[in-house]
N, C-alpha and C positions, 0 to 999 in steps of 0.2 A: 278487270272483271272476273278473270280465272280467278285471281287471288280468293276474292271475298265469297268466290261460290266454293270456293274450298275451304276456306274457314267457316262460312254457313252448316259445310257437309258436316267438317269434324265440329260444332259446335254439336250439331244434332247429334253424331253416334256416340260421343263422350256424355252426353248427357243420359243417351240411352243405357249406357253401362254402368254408368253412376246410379240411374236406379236399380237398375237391375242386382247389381255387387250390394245394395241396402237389403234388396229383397231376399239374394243370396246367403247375407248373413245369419240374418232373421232364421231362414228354415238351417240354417247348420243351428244355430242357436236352441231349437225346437225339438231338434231332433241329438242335438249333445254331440255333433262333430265340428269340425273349424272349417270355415269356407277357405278356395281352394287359393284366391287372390289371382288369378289370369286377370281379371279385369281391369286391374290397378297398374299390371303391367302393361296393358294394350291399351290405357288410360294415358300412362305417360309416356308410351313410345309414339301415339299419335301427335301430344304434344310437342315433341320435340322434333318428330320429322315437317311436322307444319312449321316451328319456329325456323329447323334449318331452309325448307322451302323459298319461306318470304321471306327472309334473308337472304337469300340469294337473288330471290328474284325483286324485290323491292330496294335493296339495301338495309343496313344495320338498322337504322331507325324507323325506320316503318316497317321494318319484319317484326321486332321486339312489340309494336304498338300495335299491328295487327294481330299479333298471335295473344295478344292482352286484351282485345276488344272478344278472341276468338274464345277468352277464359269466361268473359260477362255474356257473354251466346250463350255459354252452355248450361249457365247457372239459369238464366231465363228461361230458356229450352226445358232443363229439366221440370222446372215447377210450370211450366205448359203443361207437361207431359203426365205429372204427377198425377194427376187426377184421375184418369181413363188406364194410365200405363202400370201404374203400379199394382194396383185391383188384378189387373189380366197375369201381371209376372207370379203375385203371391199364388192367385190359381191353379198357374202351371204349375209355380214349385209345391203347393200343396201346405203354403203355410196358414197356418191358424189362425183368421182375425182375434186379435185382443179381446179379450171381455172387461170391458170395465169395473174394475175392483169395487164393490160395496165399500159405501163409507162405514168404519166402523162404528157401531151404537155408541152414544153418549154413556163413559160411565154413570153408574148410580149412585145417585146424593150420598153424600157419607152422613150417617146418623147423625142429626143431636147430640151433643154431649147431653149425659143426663147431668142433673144438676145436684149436687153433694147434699144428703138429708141434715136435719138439725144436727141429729145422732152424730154422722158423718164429720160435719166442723167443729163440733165442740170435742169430739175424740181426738182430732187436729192439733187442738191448743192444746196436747198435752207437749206437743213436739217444741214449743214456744216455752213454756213450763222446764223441757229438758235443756234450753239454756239458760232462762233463770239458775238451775240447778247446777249448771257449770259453773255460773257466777259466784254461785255460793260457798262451792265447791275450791276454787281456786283463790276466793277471800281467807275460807281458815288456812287453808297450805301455806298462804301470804301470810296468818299470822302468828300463825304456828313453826313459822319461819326461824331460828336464832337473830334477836333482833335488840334485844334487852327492854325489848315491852314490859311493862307491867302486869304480872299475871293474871290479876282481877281486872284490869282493863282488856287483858286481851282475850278473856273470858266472857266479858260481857260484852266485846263488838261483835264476837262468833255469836252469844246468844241472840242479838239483832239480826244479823244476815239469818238463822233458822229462823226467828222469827215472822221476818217477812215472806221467806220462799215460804215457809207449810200454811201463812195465810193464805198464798196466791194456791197450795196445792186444796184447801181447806175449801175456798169460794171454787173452787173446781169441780169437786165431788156434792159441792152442792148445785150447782149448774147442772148437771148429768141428770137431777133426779127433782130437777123442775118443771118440766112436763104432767108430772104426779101429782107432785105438791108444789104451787104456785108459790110458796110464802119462803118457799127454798131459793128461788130469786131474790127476794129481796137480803136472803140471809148471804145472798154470793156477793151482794152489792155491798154489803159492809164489810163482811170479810176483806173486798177486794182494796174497798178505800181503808181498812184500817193497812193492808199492804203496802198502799199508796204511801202513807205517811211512815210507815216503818222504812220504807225504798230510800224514802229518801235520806232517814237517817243513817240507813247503811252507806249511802253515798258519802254521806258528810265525814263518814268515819276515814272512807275511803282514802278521800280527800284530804284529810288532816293526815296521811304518812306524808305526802310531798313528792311520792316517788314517782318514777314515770310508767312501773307497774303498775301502782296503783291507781295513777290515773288510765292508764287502758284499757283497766276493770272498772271502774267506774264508768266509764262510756259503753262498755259490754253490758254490766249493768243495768245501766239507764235504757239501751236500746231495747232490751231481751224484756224487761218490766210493760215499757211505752207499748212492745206488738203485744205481749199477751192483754194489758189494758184492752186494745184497741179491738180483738178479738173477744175477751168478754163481754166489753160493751154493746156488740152487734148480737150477741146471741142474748141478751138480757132485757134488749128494748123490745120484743114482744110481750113481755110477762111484765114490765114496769109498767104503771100506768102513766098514762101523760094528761099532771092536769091543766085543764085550762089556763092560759098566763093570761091573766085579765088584773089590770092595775086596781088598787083597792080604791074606792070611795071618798075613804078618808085618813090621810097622813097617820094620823092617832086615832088610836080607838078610847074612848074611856070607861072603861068596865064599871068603874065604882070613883067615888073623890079620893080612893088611898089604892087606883090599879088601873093604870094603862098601857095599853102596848101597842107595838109601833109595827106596821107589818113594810114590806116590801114592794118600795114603789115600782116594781116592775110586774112581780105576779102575785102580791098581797101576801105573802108567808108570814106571819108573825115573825118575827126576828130580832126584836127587842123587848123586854118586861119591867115595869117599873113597879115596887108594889111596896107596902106597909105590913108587913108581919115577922114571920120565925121561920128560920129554915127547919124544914124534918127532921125530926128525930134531936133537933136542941133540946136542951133540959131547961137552961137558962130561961127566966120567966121576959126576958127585956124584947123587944121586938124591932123592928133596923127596917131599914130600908133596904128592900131585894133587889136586884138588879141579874136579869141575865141575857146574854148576846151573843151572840153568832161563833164565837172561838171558843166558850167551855159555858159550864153550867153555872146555877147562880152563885153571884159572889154575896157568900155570908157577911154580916157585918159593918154593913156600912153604915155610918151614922147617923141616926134618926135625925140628929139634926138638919140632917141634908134635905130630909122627906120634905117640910113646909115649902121650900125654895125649889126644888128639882120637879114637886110635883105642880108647884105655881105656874112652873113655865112649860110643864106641859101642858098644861088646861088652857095656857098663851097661846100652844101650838108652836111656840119658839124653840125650833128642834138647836138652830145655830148657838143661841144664849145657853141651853143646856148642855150642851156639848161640851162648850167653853168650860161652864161653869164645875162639871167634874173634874175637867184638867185642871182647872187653878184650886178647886178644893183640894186637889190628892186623891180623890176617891177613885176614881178611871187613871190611870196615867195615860191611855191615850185617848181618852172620851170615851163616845159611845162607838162603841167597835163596828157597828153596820152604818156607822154616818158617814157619807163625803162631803167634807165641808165644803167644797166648789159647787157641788149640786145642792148643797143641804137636801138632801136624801138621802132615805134610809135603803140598805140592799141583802139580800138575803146573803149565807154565802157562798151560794153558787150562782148569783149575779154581781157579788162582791168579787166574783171569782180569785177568792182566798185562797192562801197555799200556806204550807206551814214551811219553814227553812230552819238545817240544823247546822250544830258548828260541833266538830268532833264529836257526835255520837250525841249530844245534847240538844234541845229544843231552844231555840234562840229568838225565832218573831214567827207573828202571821204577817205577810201582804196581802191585800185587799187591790183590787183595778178594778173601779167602778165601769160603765159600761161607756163611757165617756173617756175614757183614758186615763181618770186621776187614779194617781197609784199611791199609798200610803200603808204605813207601818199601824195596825188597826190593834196588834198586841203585841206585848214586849215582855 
């Protein structure tokens, strides 16, 4: 019974110094000096003369396990005490309750980006422009190279690469100054597709060394072309108009019994012309059959004789039979160039979505991919 009322005592006075030595450090801490630590000595010299104690008087095992119960007293003890005893010690020693720290204000929203004006992005694409111009830049160095090229060919592949970069720089300065004049849009839009088809003959040129310079530039090319496209075209669909795609009526139209034309079954464009007269500006008194379609302008000359038959069967509506029957005359070698004969329809061509392709610096075919998938050689 002594034992346990003496580990009750020192569980209490240990706990007692245990706060105390908290509170102690607190005001050295406040005050900028270092507490003095007696308490930690008279901390563990109670502990140890209690351990030696019941140790004696208990024996080894039950001193060890009482002086271990006499460690869980004091920690209970303490948080007894906590409540009432700490408040009185801070008092005495004169330390400072905490103020609790303001949370700090939420920072403030970071602005909106502003959003880049017309002006803004299209002065941008000059930066797209200045690798086109490296393209170009590093074609003539390539041909200008010692190489045993052909001097007039290698003259006239450099005159393609200037040609198409001062297009692409050409529908540029026309872009800047379409806000003013609206019709300078449309002039940027041709500019930019006559680029288009010159890009790609520079490509073909490219292509025809074999080397693996030259295909590197070739892919630099093509990339530095594609973004500036891709960024003309966003700054250009404000000022384009967009007209209704509404399918036409009727397949054929017939103007007159020696004039029909054939618009496009998608958004009704005229894109084919069959007719009986004289091309402009002929002297020749004889008159042909006109024809013009989607890849170039009318072809002169074709042989009146064709007119009674070609126009028979357009007044048939037999777009299929007339197709055929220019291929097997001669007159079309590939028919009628806006025709898919899997759809038998007719397509503009930019739902023919036509491309032109070159072979060494030369014009070789258009492909046609109708909106269907069928893909064919529409000029050769």
């Amino acid at each position: 019974m002594t034992a346990l009322l003496l580990a009750l005592a020192v569980a209490i006075v240990n706990a007692c110094i245990l706060l105390r030595d908290r509170v102690a450090k607190k005001a050295a801490e406040q005050k900028g000096t270092t507490a003095s630590g007696r308490g930690d000595v008279i901390f563990v010299l109670l502990f140890l003369g209690f351990l030696i104690y019941a140790v004696w008087a208990r024996g080894f095992l039950a001193g060890v396990g009482l002086t271990f119960l006499t460690c869980l007293g004091t920690v209970l003890v303490a948080a007894l005490l906590d409540g009432w005893l700490t408040p009185w010690l801070r008092k005495r020693m004169g330390v400072a309750e905490a103020k609790p720290q303001p949370e700090p204000a939420p920072a403030p929203p970071e602005p909106p980006a502003r959003e880049a004006t017309a002006e803004e992005r299209i002065w941008r694409i000059r930066d797209s422009i200045q690798e086109l111009e490296n393209a170009k830049d590093a074609t003539i160095a390539l041909l200008e190279a010692p190489s045993g090229m052909d001097t007039a060919w290698r003259d006239m592949w450099i005159g393609d690469a200037k040609e198409a970069y001062y297009s692409v720089v050409a529908a540029w300065e026309m872009l800047k100054g379409a806000s003013e004049k609206r019709e300078r849009a449309g002039n940027a839009r041709s500019l930019l597709d006559a680029a288009r088809s010159r890009t790609a003959q520079w490509a073909s040129e490219l292509r025809s060394l074999g080397t693996d310079q030259a295909r590197r530039l070739e892919a630099q090319l093509n990339a530095a072309f594609e973004k500036c496209y891709e960024q003309f075209s966003v700054e250009l669909a404000p000022y384009e108009e967009k007209p209704e795609v509404k399918p036409p009526e009727h397949r054929i139209i017939r103007v007159s019994a020696d004039h029909y034309e054939l618009p496009c079954s998608v958004c009704g464009k005229i894109s084919v012309v069959f007719r009986v007269g004289k091309p402009a500006d002929w002297e020749k008194p004889e008159t042909y059959l006109l024809y013009s379609g989607i890849t170039g302008g009318i072809y002169p000359g074709l042989n009146i004789q064709l007119a009674e038959k070609a126009l028979g069967l357009l007044e048939k509506g037999d777009l299929a039979a007339l197709h055929s029957y220019m291929e097997e005359a001669q007159a079309l070698e590939d028919g009628i160039d806006a025709y898919c004969p899997q759809c038998d329809a007719i397509f503009c061509w930019q739902h023919y979505n036509a491309y032109e392709t070159y072979d060494e610096g030369f014009y070789d075919c258009t492909y046609g991919t109708c909106p269907q998938g069928h893909r064919r050689i529409i000029d050769d």
